[in-house]
Residue, then its C-alpha position, 0 to 999 in steps of 0.5 A: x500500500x502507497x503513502x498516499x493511500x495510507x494517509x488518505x485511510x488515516x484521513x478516513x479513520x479520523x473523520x470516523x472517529x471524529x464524528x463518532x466523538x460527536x455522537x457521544x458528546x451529543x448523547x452524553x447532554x441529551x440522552x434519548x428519553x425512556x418514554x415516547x414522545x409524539x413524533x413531529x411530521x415526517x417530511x423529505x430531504x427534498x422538501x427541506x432543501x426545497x423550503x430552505x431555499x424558499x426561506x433564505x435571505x440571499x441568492x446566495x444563501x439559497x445556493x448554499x443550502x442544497x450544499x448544506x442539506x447534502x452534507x447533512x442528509x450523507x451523515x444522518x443515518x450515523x446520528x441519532x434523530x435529535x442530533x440531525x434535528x439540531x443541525x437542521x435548525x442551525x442550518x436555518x439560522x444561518x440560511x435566515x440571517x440576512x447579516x450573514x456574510x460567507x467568506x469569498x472563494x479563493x484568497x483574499x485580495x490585499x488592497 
């Protein structure tokens, strides 16, 4: 096996462990409940990004949020329900503010 491929395992492992360390903290502050809640409405990945769009406060920010729901639609069967809930409603705020300004692509130009 290649350096390269070692590292990029290594790589792998730790993102892994990482998100793993996550889950554990998350669960650790909010352990699932011993009694049954009432369930919210299900709803879509699509119909999310659908309304997350429809929501934001710039062009920009609706590009952004099909990025934002992919990333956190790959990662949810790993998490418990709670953890991805809390994600949704942080991706909302950012998409909502209308003073959020994210970074320019590529370097910084120096005047």
């Amino acid at each position: 096996m290649g350096d390269w491929q070692n590292f990029d395992n290594r790589a792998v492992i730790g993102r892994a462990l990482r998100l793993r360390r996550e889950i554990d903290d998350f669960e650790a502050r909010w352990p699932n409940p011993t009694e049954r809640d009432e369930s919210i409405p299900t709803f879509s990945w699509a119909q999310l990004e659908r309304q997350l769009v429809d929501l934001s406060a710039t062009r920009q920010q609706a590009d952004m949020a099909r990025h934002l729901v992919s990333a956190t639609r790959k990662l949810a069967p790993f998490k418990p329900p709670e953890m991805v809930l809390r994600e949704i409603l942080c991706m909302t705020w950012v998409l909502l503010d209308e003073n959020f300004k994210p970074e320019p692509e590529g370097p910084a130009e120096m005047i």
